[in-house]
C-alpha atoms as an extended CHARMM CRD file, in Angstrom:
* protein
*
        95  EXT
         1         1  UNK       CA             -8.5070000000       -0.2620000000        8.2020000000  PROA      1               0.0000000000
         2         2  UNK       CA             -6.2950000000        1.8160000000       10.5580000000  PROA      2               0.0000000000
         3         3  UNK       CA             -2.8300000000        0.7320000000        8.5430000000  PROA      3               0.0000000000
         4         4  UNK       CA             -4.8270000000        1.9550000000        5.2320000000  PROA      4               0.0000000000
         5         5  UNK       CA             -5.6280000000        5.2300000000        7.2220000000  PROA      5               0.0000000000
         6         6  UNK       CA             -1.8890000000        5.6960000000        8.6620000000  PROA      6               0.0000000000
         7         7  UNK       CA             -1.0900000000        4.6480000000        5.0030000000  PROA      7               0.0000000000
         8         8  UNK       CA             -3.3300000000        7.5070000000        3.9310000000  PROA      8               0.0000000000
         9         9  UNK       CA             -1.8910000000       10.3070000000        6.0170000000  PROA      9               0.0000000000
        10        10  UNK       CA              1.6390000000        9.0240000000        5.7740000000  PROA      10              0.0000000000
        11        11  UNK       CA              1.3970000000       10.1260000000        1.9690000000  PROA      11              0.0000000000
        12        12  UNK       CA             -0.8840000000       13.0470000000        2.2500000000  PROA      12              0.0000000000
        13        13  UNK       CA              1.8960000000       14.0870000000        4.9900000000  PROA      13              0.0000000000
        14        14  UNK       CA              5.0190000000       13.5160000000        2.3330000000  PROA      14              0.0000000000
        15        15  UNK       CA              2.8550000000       15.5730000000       -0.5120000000  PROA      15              0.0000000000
        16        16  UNK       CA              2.9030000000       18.7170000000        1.5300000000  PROA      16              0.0000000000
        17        17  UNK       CA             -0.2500000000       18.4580000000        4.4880000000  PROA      17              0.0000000000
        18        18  UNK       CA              1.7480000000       20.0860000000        6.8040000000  PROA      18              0.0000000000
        19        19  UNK       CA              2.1430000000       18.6670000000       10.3370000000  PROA      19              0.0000000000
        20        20  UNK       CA              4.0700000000       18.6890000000       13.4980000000  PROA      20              0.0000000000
        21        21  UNK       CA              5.6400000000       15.5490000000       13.4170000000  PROA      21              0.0000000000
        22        22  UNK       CA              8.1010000000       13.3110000000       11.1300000000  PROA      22              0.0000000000
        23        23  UNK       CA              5.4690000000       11.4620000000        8.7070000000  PROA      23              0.0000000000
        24        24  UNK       CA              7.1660000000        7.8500000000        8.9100000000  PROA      24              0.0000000000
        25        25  UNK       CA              6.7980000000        7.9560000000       13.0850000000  PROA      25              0.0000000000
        26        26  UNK       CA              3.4240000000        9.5770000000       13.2230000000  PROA      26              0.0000000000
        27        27  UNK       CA              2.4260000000        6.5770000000       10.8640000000  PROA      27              0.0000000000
        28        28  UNK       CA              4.6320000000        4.4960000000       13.4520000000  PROA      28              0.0000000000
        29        29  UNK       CA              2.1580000000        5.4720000000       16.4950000000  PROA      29              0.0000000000
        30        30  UNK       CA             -1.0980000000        5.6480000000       14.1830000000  PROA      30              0.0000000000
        31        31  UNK       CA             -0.5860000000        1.8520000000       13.7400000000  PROA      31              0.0000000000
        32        32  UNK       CA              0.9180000000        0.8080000000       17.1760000000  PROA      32              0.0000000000
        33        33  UNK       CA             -2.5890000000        2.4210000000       18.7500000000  PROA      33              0.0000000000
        34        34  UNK       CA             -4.2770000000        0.2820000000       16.1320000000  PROA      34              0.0000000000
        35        35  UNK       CA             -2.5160000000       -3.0040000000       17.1640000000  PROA      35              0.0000000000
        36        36  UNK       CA             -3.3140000000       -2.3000000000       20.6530000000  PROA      36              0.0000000000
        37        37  UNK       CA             -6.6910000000       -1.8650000000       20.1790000000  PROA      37              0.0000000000
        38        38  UNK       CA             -6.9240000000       -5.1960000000       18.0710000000  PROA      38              0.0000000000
        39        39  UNK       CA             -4.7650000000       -7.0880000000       20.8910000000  PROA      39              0.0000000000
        40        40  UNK       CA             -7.5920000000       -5.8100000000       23.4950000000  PROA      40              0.0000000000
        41        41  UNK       CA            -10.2120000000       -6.6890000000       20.9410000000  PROA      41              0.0000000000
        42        42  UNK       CA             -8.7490000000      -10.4720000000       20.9290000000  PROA      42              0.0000000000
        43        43  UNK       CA             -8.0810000000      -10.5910000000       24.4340000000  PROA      43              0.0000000000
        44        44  UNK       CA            -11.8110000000       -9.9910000000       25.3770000000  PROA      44              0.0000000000
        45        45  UNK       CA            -13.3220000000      -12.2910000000       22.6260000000  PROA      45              0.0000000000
        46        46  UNK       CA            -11.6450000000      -15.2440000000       24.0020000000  PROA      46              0.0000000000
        47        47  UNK       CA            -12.6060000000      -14.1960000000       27.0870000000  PROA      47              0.0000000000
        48        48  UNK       CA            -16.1980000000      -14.4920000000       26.2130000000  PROA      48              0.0000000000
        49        49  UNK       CA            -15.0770000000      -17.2220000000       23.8040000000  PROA      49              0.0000000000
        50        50  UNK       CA            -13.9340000000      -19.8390000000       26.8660000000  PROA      50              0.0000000000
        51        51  UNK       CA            -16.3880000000      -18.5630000000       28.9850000000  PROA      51              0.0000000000
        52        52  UNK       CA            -20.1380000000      -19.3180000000       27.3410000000  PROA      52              0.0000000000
        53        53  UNK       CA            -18.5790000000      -22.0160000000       25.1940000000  PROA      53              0.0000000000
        54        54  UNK       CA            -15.8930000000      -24.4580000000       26.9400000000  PROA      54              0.0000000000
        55        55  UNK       CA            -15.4890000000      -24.1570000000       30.6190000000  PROA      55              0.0000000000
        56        56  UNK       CA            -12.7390000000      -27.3340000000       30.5070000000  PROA      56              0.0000000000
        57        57  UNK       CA             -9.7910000000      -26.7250000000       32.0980000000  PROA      57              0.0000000000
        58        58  UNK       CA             -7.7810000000      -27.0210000000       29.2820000000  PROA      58              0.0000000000
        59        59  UNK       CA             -9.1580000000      -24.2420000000       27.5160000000  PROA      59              0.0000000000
        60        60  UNK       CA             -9.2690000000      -21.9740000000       30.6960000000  PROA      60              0.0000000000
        61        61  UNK       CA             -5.5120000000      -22.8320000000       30.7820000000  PROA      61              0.0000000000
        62        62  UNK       CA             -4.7650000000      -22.0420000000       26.7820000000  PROA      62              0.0000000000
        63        63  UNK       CA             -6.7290000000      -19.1100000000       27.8240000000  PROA      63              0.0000000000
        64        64  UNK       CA             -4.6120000000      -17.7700000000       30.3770000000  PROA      64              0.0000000000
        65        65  UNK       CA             -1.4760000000      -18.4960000000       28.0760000000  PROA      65              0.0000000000
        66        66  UNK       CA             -3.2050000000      -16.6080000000       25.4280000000  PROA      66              0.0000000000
        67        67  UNK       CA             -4.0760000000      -13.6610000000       27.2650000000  PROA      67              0.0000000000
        68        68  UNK       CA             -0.7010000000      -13.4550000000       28.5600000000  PROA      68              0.0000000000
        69        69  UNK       CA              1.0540000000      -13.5720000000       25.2440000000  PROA      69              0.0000000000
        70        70  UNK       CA             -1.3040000000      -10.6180000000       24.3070000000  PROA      70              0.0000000000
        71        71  UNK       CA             -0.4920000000       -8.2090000000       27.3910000000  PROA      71              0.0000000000
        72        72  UNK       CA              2.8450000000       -9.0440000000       27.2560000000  PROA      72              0.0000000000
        73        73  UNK       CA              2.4830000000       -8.0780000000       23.1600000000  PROA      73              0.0000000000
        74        74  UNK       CA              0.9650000000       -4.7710000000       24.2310000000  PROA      74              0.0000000000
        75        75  UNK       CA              3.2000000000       -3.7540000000       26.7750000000  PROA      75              0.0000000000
        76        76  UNK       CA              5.9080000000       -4.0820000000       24.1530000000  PROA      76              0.0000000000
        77        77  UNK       CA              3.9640000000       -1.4780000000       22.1390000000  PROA      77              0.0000000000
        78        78  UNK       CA              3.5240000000        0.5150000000       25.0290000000  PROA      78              0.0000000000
        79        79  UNK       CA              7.0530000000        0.6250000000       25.9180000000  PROA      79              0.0000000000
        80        80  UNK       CA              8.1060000000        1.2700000000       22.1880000000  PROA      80              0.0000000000
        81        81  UNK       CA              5.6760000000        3.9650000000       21.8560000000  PROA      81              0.0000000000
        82        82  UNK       CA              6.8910000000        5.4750000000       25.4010000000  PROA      82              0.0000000000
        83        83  UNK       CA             10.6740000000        5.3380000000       24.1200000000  PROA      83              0.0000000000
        84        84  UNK       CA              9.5590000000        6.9520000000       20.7130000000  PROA      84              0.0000000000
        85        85  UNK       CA              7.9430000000        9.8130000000       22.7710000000  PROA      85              0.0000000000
        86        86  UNK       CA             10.5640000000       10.2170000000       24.9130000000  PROA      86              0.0000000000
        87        87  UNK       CA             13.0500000000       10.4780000000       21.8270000000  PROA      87              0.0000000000
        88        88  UNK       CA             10.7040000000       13.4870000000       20.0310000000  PROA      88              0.0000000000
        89        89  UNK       CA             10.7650000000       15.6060000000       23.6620000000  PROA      89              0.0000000000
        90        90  UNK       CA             14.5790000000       15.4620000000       23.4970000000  PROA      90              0.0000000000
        91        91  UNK       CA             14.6370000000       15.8990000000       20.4610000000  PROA      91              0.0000000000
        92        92  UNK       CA             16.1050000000       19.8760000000       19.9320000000  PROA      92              0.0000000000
        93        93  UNK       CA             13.7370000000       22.1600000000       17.8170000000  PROA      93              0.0000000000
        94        94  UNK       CA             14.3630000000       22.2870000000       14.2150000000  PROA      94              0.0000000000
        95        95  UNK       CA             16.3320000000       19.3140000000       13.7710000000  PROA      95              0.0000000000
C-alpha cells in the first residue's frame, strides 16, 4: 500500500504538484519508511509467534537469527536514508 502511495505522489510530483524535493528520492524515503515499518511489523510477530506457540529451543534460536537479519536490514535503511539526507543538506540551492 505505501509503494502504491509513493507510486502515487511520485507521478502527481512529475505532472506539476509542486514540492520541495527531487520526486524519484522523496519516493526513495516514502518507501524506505515503509520497509522499516514492515521489518518492525515482522520482527514483533515472530516475537509473539515463538513465544505463545513453540518455546523449543530451536525456534528461540531461528528466532534470534531472524530478528537479527531484520535489524541488521533496517539499519541498512537507516544508514541509506541518513546518507541520502546528508547528500540534500549539501546539496547547494538551486541545483
Amino acid at each position: 500500500m505505501a509503494i502504491l502511495y509513493a507510486t502515487y505522489i511520485f507521478i502527481r510530483r512529475l505532472t506539476g504538484l509542486k514540492g520541495t524535493k527531487d520526486p524519484i528520492e522523496e519516493c526513495k524515503e516514502r518507501i524506505g519508511k515503509a520497509l522499516l515499518l514492515v521489518l518492525e511489523i515482522l520482527i514483533a510477530t515472530d516475537v509473539i509467534e515463538t513465544v505463545a506457540f513453540s518455546k523449543t529451543f530451536q525456534s528461540v534460536v531461528l528466532l534470534g537469527v531472524f530478528v537479527i537479519v531484520r535489524i541488521l536490514l533496517s539499519w541498512f535503511i537507516v544508514v541509506e536514508m541518513g546518507r541520502y539526507m546528508a547528500m540534500e543538506e549539501a546539496r547547494p540551492a538551486g541545483v
